[in-house]
N, C-alpha and C positions, 0 to 999 in steps of 0.2 A: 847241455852245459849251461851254467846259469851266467849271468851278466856281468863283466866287472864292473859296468857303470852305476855311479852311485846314482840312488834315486832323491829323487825330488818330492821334497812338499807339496802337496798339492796347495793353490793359493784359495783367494775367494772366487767363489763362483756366481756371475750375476748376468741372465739371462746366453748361459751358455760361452759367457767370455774367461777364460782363465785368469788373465795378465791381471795383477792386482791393479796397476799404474789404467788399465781401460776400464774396469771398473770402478775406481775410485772418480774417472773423468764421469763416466755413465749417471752415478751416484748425483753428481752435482748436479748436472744438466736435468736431471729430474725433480730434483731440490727449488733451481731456477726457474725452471716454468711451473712449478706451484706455485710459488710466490709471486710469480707475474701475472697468473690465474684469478690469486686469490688477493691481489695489489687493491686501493682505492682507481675508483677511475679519474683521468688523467685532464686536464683542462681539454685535452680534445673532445674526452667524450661526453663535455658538458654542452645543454642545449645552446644555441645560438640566441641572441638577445631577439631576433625577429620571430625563433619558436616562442620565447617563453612570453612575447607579445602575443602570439596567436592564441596559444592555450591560456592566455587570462584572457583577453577579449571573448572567446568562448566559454568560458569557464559564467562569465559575466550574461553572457546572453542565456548561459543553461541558465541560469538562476534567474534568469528576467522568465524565462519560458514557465521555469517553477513558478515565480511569481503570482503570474497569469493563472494558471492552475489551480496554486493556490487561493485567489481572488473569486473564482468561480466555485470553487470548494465553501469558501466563507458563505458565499452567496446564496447557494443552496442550502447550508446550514442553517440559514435565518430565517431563508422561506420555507423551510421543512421544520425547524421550529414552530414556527407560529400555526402552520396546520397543525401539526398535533397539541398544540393549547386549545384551538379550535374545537377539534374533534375531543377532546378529552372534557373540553364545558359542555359540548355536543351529548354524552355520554352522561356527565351526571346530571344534565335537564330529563335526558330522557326515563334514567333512574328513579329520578322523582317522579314523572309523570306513571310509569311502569307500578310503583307503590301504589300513586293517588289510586290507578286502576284495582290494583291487590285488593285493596282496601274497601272499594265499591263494592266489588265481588266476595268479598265477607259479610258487608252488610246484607247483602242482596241471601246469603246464606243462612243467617241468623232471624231474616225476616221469613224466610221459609219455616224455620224451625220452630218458631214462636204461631205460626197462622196452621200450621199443620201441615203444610202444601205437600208431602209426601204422604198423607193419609188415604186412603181409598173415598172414592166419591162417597158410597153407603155410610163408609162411617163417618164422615162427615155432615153427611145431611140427620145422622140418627143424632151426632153430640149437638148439634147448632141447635139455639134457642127456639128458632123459626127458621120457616123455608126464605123470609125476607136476607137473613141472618148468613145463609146459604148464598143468597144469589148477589149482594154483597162484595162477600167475599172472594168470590168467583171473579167478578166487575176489579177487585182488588189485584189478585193476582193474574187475571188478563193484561194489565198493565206493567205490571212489574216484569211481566215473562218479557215483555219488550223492551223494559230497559235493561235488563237482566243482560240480554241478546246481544244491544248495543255494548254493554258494558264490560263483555267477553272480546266481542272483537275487536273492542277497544284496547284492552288488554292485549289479545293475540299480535294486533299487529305493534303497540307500544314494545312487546317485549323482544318482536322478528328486528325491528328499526335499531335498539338497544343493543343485540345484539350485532345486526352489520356496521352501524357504529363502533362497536367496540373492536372487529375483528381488524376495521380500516386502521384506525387507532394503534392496534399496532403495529400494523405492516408499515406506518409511517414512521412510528420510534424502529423500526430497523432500518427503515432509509437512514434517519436519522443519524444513526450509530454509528451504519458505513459512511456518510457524508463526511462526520466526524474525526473516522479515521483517514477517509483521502484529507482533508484539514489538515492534519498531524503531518501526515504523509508529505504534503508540499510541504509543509514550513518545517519541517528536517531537511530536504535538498535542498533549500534554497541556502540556506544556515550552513550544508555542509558547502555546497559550490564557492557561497565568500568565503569562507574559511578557507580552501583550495586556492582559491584567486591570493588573498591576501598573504600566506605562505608563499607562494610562488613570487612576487613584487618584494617578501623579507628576505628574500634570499639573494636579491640583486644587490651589486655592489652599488657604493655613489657613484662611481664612473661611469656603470652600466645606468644608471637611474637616469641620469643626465643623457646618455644617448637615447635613452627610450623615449625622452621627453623632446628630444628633437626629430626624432622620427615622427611623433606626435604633431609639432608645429609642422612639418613638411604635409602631413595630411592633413591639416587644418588649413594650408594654405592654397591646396589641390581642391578642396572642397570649397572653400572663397572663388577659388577662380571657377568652378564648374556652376556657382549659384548666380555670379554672375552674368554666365555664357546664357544661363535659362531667361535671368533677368532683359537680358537684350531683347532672346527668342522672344517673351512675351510680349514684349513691348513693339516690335516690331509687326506683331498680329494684332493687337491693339491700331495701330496704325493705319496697317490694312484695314481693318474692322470700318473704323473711321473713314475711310477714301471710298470703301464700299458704300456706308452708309448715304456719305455725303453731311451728316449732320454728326455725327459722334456721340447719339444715343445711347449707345451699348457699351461704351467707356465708362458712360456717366455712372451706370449701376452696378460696376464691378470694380472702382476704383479702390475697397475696400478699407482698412485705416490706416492710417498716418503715413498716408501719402503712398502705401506697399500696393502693389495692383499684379492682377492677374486674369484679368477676365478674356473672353478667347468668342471668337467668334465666329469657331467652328459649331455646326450642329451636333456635334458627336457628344457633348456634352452639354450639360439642360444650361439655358443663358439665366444669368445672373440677374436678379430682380433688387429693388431697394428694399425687399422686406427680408432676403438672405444677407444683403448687403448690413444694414442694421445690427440682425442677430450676430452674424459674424463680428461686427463692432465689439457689440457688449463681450463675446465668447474672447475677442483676443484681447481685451480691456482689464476684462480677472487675469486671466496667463500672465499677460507681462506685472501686472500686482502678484503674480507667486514667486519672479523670479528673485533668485537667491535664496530660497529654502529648501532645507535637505532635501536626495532622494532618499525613502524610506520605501523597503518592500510593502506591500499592502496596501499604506498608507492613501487616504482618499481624503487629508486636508484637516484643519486646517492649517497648520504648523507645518505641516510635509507631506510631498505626496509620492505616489509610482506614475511611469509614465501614462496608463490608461485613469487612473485615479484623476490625474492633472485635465485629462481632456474632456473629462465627465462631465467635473466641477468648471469649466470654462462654458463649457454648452447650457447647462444646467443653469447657469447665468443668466442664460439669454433664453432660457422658456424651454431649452428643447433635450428633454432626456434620453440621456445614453445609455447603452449597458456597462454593466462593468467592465466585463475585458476587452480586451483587443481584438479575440477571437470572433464575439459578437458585435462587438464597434463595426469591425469593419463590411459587418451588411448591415446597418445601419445606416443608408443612404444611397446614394449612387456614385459610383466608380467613374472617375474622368478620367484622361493623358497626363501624367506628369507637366507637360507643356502647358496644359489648360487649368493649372493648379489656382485655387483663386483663393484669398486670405481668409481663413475658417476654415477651410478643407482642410480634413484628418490624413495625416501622411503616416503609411504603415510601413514596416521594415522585416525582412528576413523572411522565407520560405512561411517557416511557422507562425508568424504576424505574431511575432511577441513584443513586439514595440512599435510606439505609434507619439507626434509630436501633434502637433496644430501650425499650418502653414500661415504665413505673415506677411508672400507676399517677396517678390526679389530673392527665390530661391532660399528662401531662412524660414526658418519656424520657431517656435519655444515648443519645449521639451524637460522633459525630467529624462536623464541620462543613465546613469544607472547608479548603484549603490556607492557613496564614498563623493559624487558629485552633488550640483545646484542646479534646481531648474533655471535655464538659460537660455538663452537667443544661439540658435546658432545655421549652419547651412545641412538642407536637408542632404546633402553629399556628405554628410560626414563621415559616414560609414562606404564608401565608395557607393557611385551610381546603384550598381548590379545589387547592394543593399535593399533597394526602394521596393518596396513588394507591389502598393499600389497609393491612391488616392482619394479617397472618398469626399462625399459632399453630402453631410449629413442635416442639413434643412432647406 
């Protein structure tokens, strides 16, 4: 028997729910959290003002690390030039010489051709005037066959020389090429890292700029007080040194300039003479004459410099050449104690010794800082202690 109840509509159906009013709810709430998905993100999930310090300060030092790279790149580009102008005037001397010989060895051919010298003895002696005329001759080209001899091997080996010449010649222009390209290579990352850096600082507000800048001074003033605490240390071993001595010898030669000292009177580090003491004079004499001109990547003066560019040209001053980077600076001399730092010692920074200032002496050195700064006086803490890589004493 069939039903008297009337049937119903069936409504929408959306994952299995009938009721139009729980699918119309359903509908929404999946509507909402797409849009809360697909929302900007929210002032929370913007970095903190002490990350987007971090990643430019890093950002800063990748680019100093390119720098360096790059410096080294240049470097060998110049000395990997000049060898192959070398080898390439090396190559057309020997060309000429390789012809002169060519040339012998023709004449040497032509005098054969004209005297008979491939004739048979008989017919020779039948065509000759006389047996005088014969013997002669003979007297002639006994001579000749000896320079002839010379004049082959001269050749032989003119043309083996010519050739390893040549082969060397180019395996240089491929150094060359690649060199070239690692060139290219850093000064793109260093170009891209400011660009990185300088984006990241555009996009702080003035408010935030202003707090960066005081976090800034709070580390400038943690690094005062820490260049200090060294300043006492040294002085206090100074002292020592002195009561040891009984005369205060070893003061006198490490006093360094304008009044800044550091000399130390442990053996662990080699004692300070007047003829390091001097050099050191002149090396920190140019520095404090660069400061307030730009840092410039590469840059090795005179206008602006990079920080191993700066330290170069300060030593280089005073007689004693440095390498370019950092990497090579810093075996360029002997490594001392931080504590033992004496005014001229090269102060190196970071894991990968991509920065390095010239100490002065009361904990402070001059330095070229990084891109967008001035070379300036400042305390080797600046970058926190655990910064400090090492301390060399490079004359």
């Amino acid at each position: 028997m069939a039903s008297h109840r009337k049937s119903r509509t069936p409504g929408p159906r959306v994952a299995g729910i009938r009721t139009p009013a729980l699918a119309t709810a359903a509908l929404t709430s999946v509507a909402l959290l797409s849009q809360t998905a697909n929302a900007a993100p929210t002032d929370d999930d913007k970095p903190s003002l002490e990350e987007v310090e971090r990643k430019v300060d890093d950002l800063y030092r990748q680019a100093e690390s390119a720098t360096e790279k790059y410096n080294a790149a240049k470097e060998r580009t110049a000395k990997q030039r000049k060898r192959v102008d070398t080898l390439l005037d090396d190559v057309a001397k020997r060309t000429q010489r390789l012809n002169e010989a060519r040339e012998e060895l023709g004449s040497f051919a032509a005098a054969q051709y004209r005297t008979g010298a491939g004739i048979p003895d008989t017919a020779t002696f039948l065509l000759a005037d006389s047996p005088q005329d014969v013997f002669d001759q003979r007297q002639l080209m006994d001579r000749m066959t000896g320079r002839q001899k010379e004049a082959v091997d001269d050749y032989v080996t003119q043309q083996s020389e010519t050739m390893r010449t040549r082969q060397e010649a180019t395996k240089s222009l491929e150094t060359l090429t690649e060199s070239q390209g690692d060139l290219k290579t850093a000064k793109a990352t260093v170009q891209r890292k400011l660009t990185d850096a300088r984006e990241l600082m555009a996009k702080l507000t003035a408010e935030e700029k202003a707090r960066l800048a005081a976090i800034e001074k709070e580390k400038r003033k943690e690094a005062a007080r820490k260049a200090a605490e060294l300043a006492r240390q040294q002085q206090a071993q100074r002292e020592a040194a002195q009561q040891d001595s009984g005369a205060g010898t070893q003061d006198t030669s490490g006093s360094g300039s304008s009044g800044s000292s550091g000399s130390s009177a442990s053996t662990t580090a080699p004692p300070a003479d007047a003829s390091y003491a001097t050099k050191a004079e002149k090396a920190l004499a140019f520095a404090r004459a660069q400061i307030g001109k730009p840092y410039v990547w590469g840059a090795t003066g005179p206008d602006s410099y990079d920080c191993s560019g700066l330290t170069q040209g300060a030593w280089k001053s005073a007689g004693v050449t440095l390498p370019r980077t950092t990497y090579d600076q810093v075996d360029a001399g002997t490594t001392v104690p931080v504590s033992q730092a004496q005014p001229g010692d090269l102060v190196f920074f970071y894991d990968d010794v991509t920065h390095v200032g010239i100490y002065i002496g009361n904990g402070k050195m001059i330095h070229a800082p990084k891109p967008g700064t001035y070379v300036r006086e400042e305390s080797i803490f600046y970058d926190g202690e655990s910064s400090i890589h090492s301390v060399v004493r490079p004359a």
